[in-house]
Short mmCIF file of the C-alpha atoms (twelve columns), coordinates in Angstrom:
data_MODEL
# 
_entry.id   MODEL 
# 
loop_
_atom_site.group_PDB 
_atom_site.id 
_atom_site.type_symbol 
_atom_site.label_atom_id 
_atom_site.label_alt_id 
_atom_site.label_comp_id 
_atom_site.label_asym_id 
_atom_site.label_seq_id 
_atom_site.Cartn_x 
_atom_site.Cartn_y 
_atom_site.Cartn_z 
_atom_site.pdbx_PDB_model_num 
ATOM 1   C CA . UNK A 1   -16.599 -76.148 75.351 1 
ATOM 2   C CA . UNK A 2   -15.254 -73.561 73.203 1 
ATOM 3   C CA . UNK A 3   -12.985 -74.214 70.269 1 
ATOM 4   C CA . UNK A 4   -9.378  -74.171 70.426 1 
ATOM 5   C CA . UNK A 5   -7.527  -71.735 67.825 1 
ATOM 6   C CA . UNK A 6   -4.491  -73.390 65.968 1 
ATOM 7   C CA . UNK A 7   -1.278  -73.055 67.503 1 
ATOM 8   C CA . UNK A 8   1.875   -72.607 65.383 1 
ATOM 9   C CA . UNK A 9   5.276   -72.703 66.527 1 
ATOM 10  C CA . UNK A 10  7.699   -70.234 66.396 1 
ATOM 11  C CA . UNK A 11  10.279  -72.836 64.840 1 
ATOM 12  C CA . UNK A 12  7.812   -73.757 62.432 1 
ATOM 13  C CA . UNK A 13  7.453   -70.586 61.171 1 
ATOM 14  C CA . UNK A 14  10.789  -69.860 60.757 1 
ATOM 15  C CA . UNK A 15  11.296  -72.863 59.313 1 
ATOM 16  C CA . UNK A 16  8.977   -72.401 56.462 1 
ATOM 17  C CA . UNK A 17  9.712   -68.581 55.771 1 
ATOM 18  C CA . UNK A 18  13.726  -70.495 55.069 1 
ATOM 19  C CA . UNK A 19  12.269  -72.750 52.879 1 
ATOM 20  C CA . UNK A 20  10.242  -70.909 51.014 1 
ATOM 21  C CA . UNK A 21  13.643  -68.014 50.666 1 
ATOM 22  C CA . UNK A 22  16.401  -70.686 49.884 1 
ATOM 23  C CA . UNK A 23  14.072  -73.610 47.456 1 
ATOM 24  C CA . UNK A 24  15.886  -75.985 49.369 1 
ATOM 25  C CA . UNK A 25  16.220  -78.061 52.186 1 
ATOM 26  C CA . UNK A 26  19.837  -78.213 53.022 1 
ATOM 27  C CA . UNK A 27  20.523  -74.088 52.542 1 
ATOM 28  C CA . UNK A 28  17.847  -73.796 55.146 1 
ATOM 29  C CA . UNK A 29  19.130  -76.058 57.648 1 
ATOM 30  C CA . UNK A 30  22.502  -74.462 57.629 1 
ATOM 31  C CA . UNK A 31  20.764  -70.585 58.191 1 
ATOM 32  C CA . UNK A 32  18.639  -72.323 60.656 1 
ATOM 33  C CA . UNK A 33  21.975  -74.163 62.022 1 
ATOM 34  C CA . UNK A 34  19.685  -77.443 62.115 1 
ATOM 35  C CA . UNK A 35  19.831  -80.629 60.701 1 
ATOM 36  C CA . UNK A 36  18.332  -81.559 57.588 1 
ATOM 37  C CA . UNK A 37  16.143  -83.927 58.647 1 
ATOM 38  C CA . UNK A 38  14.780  -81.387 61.537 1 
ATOM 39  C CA . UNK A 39  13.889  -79.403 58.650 1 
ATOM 40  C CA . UNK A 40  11.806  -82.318 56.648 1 
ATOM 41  C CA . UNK A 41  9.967   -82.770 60.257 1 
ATOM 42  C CA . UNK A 42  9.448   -79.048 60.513 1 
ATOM 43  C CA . UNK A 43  7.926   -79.319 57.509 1 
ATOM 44  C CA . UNK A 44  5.542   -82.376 58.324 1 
ATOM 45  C CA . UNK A 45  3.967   -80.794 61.251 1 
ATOM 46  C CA . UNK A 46  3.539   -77.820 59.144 1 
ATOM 47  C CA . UNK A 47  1.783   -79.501 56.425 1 
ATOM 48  C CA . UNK A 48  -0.786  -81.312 58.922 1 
ATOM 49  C CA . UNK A 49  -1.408  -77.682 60.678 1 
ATOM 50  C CA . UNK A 50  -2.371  -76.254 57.241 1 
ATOM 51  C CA . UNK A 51  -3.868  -79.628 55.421 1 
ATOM 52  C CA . UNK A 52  -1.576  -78.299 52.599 1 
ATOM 53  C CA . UNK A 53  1.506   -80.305 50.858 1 
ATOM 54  C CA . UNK A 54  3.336   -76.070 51.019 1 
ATOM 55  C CA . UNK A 55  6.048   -77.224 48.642 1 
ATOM 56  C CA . UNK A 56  6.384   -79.671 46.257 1 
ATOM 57  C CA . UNK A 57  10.374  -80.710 45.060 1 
ATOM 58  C CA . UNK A 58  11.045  -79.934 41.175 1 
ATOM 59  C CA . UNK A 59  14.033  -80.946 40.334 1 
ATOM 60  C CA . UNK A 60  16.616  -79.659 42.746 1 
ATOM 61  C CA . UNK A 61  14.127  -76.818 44.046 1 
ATOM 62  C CA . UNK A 62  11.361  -76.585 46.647 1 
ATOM 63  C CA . UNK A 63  8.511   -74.957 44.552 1 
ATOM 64  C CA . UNK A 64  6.030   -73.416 46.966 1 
ATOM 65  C CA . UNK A 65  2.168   -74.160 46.593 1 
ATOM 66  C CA . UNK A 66  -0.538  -71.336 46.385 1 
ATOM 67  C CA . UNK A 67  -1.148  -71.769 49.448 1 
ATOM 68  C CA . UNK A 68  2.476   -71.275 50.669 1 
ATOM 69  C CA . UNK A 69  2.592   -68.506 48.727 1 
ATOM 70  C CA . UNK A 70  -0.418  -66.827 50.451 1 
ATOM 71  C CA . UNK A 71  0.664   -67.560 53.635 1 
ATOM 72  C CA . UNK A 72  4.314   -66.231 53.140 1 
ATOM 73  C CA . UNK A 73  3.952   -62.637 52.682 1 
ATOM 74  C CA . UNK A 74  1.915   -63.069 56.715 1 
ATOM 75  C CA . UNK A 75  4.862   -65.266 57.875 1 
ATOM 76  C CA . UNK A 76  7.549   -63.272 57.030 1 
ATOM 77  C CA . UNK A 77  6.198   -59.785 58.380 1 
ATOM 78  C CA . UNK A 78  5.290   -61.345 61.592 1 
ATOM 79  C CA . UNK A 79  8.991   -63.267 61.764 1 
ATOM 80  C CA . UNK A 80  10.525  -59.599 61.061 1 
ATOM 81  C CA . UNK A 81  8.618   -58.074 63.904 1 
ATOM 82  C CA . UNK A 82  9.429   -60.899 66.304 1 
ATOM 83  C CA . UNK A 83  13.055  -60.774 65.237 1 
ATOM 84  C CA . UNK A 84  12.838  -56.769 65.409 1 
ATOM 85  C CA . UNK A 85  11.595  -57.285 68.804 1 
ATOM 86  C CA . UNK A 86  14.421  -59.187 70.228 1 
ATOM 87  C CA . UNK A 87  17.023  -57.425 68.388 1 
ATOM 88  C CA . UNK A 88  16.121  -54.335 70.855 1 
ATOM 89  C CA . UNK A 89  17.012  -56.721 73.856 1 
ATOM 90  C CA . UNK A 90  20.065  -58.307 72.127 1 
ATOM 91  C CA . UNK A 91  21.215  -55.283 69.805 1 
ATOM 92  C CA . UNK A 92  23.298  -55.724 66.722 1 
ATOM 93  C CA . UNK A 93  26.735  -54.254 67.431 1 
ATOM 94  C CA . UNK A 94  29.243  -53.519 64.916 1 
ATOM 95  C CA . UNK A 95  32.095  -52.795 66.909 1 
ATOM 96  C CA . UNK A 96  32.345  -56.726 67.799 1 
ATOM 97  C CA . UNK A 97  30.489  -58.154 65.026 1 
ATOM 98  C CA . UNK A 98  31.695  -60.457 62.338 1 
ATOM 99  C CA . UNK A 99  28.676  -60.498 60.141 1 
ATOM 100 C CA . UNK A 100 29.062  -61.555 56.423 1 
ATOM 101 C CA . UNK A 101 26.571  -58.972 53.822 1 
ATOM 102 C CA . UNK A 102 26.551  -59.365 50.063 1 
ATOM 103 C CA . UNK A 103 26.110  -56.786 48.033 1 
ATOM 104 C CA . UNK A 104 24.752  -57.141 44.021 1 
ATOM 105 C CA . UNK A 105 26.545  -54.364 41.885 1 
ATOM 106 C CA . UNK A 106 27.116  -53.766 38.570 1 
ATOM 107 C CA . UNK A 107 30.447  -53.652 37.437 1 
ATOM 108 C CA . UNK A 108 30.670  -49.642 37.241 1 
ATOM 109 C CA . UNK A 109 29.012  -49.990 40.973 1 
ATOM 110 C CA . UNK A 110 32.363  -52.009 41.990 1 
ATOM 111 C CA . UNK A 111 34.615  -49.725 40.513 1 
ATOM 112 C CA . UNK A 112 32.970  -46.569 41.450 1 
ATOM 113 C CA . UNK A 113 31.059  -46.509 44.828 1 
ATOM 114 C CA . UNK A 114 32.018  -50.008 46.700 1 
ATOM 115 C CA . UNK A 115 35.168  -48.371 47.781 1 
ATOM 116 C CA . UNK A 116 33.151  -45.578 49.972 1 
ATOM 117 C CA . UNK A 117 30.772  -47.929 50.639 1 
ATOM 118 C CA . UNK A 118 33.251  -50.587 52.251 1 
ATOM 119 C CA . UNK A 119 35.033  -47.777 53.738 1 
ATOM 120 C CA . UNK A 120 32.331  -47.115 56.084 1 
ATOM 121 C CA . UNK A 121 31.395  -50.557 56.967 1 
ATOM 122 C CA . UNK A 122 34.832  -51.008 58.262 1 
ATOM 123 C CA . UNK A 123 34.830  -47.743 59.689 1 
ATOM 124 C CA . UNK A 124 32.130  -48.670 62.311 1 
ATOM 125 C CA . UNK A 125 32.453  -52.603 61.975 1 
ATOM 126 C CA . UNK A 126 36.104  -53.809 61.593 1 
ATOM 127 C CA . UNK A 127 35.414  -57.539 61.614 1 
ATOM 128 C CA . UNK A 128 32.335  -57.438 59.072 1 
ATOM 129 C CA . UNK A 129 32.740  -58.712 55.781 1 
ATOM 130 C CA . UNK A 130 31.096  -57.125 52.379 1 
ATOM 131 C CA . UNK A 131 30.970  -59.872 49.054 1 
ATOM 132 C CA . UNK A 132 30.003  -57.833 45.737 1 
ATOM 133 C CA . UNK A 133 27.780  -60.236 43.430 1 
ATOM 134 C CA . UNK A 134 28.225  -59.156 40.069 1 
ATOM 135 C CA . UNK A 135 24.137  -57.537 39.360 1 
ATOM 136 C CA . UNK A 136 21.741  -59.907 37.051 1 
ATOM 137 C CA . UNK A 137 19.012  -57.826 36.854 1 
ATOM 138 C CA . UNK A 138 17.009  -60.869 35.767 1 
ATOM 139 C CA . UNK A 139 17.712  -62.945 39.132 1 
ATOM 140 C CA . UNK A 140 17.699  -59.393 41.279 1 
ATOM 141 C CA . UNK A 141 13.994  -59.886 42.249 1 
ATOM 142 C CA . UNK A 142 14.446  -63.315 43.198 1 
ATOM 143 C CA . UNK A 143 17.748  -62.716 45.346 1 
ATOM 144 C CA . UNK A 144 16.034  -59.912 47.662 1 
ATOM 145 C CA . UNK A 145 13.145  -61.790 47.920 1 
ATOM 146 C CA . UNK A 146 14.984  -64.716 48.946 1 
ATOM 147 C CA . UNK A 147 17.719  -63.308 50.534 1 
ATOM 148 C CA . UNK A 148 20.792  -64.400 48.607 1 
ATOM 149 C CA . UNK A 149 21.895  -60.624 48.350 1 
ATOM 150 C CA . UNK A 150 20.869  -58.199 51.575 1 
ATOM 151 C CA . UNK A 151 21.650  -54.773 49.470 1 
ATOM 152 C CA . UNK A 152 21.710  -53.606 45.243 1 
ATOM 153 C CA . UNK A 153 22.490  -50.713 43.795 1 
ATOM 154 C CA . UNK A 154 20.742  -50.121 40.231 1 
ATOM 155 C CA . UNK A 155 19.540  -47.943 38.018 1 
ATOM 156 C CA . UNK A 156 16.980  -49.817 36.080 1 
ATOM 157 C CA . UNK A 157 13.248  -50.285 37.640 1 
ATOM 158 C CA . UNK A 158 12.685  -53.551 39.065 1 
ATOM 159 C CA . UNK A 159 9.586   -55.742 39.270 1 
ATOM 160 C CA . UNK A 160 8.342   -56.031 43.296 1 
ATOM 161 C CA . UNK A 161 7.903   -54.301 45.900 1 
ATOM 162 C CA . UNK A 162 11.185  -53.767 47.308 1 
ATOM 163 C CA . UNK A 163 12.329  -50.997 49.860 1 
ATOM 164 C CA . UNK A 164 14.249  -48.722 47.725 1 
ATOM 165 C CA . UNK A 165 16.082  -45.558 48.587 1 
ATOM 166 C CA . UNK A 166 17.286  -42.941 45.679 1 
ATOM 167 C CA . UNK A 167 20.874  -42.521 45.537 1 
ATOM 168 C CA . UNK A 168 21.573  -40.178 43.283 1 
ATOM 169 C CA . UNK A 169 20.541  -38.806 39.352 1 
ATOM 170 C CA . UNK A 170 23.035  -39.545 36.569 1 
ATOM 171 C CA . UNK A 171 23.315  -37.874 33.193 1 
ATOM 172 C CA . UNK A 172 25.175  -38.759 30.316 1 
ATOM 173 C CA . UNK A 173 27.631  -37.162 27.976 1 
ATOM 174 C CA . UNK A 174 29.731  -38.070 25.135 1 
ATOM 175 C CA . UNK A 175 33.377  -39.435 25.850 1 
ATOM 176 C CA . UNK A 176 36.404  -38.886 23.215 1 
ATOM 177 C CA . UNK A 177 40.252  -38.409 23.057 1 
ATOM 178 C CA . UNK A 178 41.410  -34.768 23.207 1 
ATOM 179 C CA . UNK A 179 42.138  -35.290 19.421 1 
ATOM 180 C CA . UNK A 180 38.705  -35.956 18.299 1 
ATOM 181 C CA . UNK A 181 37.397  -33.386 15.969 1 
ATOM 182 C CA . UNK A 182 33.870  -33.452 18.282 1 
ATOM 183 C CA . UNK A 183 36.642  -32.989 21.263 1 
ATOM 184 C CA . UNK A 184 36.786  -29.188 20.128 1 
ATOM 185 C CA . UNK A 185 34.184  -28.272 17.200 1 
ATOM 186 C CA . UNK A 186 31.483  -29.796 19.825 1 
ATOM 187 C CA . UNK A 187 28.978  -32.420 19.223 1 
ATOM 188 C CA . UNK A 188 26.215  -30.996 17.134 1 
ATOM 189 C CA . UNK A 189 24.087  -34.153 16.212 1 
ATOM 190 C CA . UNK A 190 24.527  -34.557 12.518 1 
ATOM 191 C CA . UNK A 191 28.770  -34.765 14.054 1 
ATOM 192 C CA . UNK A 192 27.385  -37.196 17.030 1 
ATOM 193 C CA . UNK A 193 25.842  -39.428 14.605 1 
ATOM 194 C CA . UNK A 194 28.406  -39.874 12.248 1 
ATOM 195 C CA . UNK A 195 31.157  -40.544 14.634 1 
ATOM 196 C CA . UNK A 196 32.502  -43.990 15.198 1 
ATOM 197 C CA . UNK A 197 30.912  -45.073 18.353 1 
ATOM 198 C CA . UNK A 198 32.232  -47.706 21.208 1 
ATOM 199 C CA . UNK A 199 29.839  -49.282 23.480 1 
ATOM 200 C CA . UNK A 200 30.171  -51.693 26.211 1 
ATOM 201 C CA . UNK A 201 27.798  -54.868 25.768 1 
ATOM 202 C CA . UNK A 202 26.143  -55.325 29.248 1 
ATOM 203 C CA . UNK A 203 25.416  -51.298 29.553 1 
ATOM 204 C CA . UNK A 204 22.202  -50.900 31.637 1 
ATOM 205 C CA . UNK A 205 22.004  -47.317 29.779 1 
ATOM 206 C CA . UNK A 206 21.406  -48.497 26.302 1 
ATOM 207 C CA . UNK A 207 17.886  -48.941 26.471 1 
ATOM 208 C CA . UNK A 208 17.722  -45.596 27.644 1 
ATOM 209 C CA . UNK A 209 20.348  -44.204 24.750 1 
ATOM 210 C CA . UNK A 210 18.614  -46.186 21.918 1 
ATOM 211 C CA . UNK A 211 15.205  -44.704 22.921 1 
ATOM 212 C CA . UNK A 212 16.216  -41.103 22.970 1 
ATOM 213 C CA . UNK A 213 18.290  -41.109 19.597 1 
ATOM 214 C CA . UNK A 214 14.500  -43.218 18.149 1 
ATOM 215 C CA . UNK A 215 13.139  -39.863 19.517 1 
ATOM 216 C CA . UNK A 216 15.100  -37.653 17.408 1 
ATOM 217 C CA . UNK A 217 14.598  -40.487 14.144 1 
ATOM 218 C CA . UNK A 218 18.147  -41.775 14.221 1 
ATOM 219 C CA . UNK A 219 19.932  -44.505 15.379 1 
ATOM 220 C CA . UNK A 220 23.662  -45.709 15.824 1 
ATOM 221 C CA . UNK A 221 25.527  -48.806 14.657 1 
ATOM 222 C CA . UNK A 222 28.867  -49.329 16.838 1 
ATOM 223 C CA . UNK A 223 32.369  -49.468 15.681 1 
ATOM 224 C CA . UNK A 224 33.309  -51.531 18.581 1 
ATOM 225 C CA . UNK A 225 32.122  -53.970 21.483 1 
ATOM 226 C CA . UNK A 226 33.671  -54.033 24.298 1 
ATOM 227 C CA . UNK A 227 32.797  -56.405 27.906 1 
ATOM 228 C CA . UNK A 228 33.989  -54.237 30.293 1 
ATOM 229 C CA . UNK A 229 33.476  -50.409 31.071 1 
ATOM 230 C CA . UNK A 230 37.303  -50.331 32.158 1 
ATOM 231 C CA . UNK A 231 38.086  -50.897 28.509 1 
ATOM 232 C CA . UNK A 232 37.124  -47.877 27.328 1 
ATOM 233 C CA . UNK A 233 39.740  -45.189 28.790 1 
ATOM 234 C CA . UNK A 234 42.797  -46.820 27.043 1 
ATOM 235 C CA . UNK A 235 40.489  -47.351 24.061 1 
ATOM 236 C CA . UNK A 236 39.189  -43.793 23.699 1 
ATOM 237 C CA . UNK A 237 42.212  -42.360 24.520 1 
ATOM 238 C CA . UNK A 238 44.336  -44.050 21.259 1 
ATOM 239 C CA . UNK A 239 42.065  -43.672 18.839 1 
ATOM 240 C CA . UNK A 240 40.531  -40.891 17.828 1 
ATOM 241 C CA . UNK A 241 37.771  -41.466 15.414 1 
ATOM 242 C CA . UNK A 242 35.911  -43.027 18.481 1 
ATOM 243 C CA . UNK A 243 33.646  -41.637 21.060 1 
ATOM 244 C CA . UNK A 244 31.496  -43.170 24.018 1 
ATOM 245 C CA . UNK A 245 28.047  -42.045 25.681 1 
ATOM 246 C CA . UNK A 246 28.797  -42.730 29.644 1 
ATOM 247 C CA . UNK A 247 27.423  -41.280 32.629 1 
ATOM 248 C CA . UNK A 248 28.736  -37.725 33.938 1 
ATOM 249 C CA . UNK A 249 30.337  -39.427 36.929 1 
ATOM 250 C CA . UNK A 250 32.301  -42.112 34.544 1 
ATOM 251 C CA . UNK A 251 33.432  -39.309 32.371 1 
ATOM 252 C CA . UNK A 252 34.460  -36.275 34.728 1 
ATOM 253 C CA . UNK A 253 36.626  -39.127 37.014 1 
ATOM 254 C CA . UNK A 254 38.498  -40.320 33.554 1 
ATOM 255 C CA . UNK A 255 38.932  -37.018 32.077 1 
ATOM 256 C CA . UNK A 256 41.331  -36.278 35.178 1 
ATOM 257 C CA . UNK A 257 43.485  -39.194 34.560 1 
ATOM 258 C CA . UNK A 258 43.529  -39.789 30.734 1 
ATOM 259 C CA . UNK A 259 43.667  -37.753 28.237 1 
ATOM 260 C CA . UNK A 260 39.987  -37.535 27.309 1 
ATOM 261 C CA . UNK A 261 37.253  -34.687 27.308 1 
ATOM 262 C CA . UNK A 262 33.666  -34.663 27.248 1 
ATOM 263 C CA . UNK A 263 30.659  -32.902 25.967 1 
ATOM 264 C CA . UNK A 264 27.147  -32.290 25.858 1 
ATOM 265 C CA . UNK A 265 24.856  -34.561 23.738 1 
ATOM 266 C CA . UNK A 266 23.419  -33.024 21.136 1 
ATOM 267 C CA . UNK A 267 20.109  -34.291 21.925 1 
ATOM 268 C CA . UNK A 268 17.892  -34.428 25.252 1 
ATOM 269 C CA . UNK A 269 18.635  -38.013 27.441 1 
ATOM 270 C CA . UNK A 270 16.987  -38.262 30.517 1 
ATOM 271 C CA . UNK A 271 18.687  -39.448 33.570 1 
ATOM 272 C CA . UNK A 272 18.802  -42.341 35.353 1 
ATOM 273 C CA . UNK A 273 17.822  -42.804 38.973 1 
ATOM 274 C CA . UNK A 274 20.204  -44.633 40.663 1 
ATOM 275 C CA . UNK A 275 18.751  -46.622 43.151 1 
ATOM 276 C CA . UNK A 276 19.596  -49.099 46.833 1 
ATOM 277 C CA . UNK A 277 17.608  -51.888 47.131 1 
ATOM 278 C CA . UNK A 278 16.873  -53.912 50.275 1 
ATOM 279 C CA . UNK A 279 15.887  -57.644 50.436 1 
ATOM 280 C CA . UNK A 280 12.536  -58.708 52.193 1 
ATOM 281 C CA . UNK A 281 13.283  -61.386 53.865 1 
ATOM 282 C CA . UNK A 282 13.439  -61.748 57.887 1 
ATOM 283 C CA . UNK A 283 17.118  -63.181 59.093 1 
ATOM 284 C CA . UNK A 284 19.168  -60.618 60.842 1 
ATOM 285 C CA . UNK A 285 16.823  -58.122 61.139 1 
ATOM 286 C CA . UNK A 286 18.857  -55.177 63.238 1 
ATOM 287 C CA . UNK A 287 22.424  -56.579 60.862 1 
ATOM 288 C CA . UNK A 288 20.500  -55.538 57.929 1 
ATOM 289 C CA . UNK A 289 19.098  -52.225 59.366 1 
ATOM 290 C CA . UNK A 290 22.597  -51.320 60.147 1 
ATOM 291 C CA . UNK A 291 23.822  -52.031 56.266 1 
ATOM 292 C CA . UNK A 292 21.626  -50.306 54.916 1 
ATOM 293 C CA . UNK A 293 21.531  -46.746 57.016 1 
ATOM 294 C CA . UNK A 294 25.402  -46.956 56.823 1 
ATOM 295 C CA . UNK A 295 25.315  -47.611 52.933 1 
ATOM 296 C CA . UNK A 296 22.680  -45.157 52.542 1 
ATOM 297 C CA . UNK A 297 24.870  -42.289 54.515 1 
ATOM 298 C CA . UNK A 298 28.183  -43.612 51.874 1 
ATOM 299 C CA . UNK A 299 26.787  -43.845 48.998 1 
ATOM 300 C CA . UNK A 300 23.649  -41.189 48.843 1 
ATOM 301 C CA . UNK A 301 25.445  -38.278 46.322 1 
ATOM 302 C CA . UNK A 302 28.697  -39.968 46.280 1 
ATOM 303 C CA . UNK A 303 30.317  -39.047 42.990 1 
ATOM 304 C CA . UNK A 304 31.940  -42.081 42.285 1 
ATOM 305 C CA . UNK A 305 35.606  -42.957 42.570 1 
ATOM 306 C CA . UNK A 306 35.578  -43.877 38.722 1 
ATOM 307 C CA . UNK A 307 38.791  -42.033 37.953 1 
ATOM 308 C CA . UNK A 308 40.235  -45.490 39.853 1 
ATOM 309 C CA . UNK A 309 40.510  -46.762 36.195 1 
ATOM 310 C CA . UNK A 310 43.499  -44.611 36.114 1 
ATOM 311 C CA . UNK A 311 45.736  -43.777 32.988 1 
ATOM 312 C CA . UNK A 312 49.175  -45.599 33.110 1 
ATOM 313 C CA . UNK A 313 52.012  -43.136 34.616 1 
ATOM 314 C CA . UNK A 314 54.305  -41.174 32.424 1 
ATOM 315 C CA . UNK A 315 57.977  -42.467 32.290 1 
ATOM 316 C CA . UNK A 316 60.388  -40.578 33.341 1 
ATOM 317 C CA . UNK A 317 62.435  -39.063 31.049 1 
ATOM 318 C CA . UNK A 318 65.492  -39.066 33.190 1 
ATOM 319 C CA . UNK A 319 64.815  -43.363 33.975 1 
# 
């Protein structure tokens, strides 16, 4: 009599790809829209099917085993293609939809490109909803892999192998009030280095500054910290003994709304690829599809609506 082959449930499947995205038992019962303890039996027959305990609890997680690690990569593919499958007979449809994406940016992503990008999800879908999670670059890998954040737009290279699209290439100049002595004599580098320099503290760039001023021997100690790119305008623009090294895109939108000019470093910085990222995992395969062509078509050489940080309007004279 010939040997049966192993069957595994659909259900089971899904139930361990949730597992093994969320570390926990209760955040995959609620995307499964099961019970708990459905989950814990899911998991049971799973575990005799593979003679494997697939995740052990630590803590207030659900660490997967090798073995469930292994396997994962397998399940999830095949759940995509299943789910792809079905989504051609039951097609995602924005018009009617009230899906709920999230969406990791940093905070110059908020100010500058959300705007077009939720512009033309509610263009097409006027009951979805967008969340921005503010971008940890060190949790970014583990969000798309789990699913916590469907979309992220960065310009620093990330560890996995994530689907990535390039958005755009940003250069950097120097930023200073129109009264800055670099504002008209021009920044030669001896002037750029012995400016008084602002920088903001969680600037992705700075790697990429501090390496090209070690390639040229020098080096820059700042006059002042600030949290928050939106601090600089006001800053910059009432003092002038300071300057700023921003992105083109950052500078060009604030130089039209404060009084603040830019120009040329005196030294060669390369670029940085700015980059959308989409998350592995399988839920709401044809939703995600969707997201990510329509924030592709938004935000793929968008210039950034930057010059949103706007200067405060003149008073009237007449008021």
């Amino acid at each position: 009599m010939p040997r049966r082959e192993p069957f595994m449930d659909l259900n089971l499947v899904r139930t361990f790809v949730a597992v093994h995205e969320t570390r926990n038992l209760t955040v995959a019962a609620a995307r499964l829209y099961v019970s708990q303890p459905a989950v814990s039996q899911a998991l049971a027959k799973l575990r005799r099917a593979l003679g494997d305990p697939l995740f052990e609890r630590t803590g207030r997680t659900m660490e997967p085993t090798p073995l469930a690690q292994s396997v994962y990569p397998g399940f999830r593919d095949s759940l995509v293609a299943v789910d792809r499958a079905l989504d051609a007979v039951h097609t995602f449809d924005p018009r009617t939809s009230e899906h709920r994406f999230r969406v990791a940016m940093s905070e110059l992503g908020e100010i500058g490109y959300f705007p077009a990008l939720f512009s033309a999800v509610r263009t097409q879908a006027p009951g979805v909803s967008v969340d921005v999670v503010p971008l940890d670059l060190d949790r970014l890998p583990g969000w798309l892999g789990r699913g916590t954040v469907d979309l992220a737009v960065t310009s620093l290279p990330l560890t996995g192998s994530f689907e990535h699209e390039v958005l755009k290439f940003e250069g950097y100049v120097a930023l200073m009030g129109r009264g800055h002595p670099l504002a008209t004599q021009g920044a030669d580098l001896p002037g750029y280095l012995q400016a008084h320099h602002a920088v903001v503290s969680g600037d992705s760039g700075r790697p990429t500054l501090e390496a090209a001023l070690r390639r040229v021997g020098a080096s820059i100690t700042p006059a002042a910290t600030v949290n928050h790119f939106a601090s600089l305008p006001p800053l910059l623009a009432t003092r002038d003994d300071l300057i700023a090294t921003v992105p083109v895109s950052i500078a060009a939108g604030w130089a039209t709304s404060w009084p603040l000019a830019m120009r040329e470093l005196p030294f060669e910085l390369v670029g940085a690829e700015v980059s959308l990222l989409k998350r592995t995992t399988a839920p709401h395969a044809a939703a995600l599809d969707w997201f990510h062509r329509t924030a592709l078509r938004a935000l793929r050489g968008e210039p950034g609506e930057f010059s949103a940080i706007g200067a405060p309007p003149t008073p009237d004279p007449q008021d």
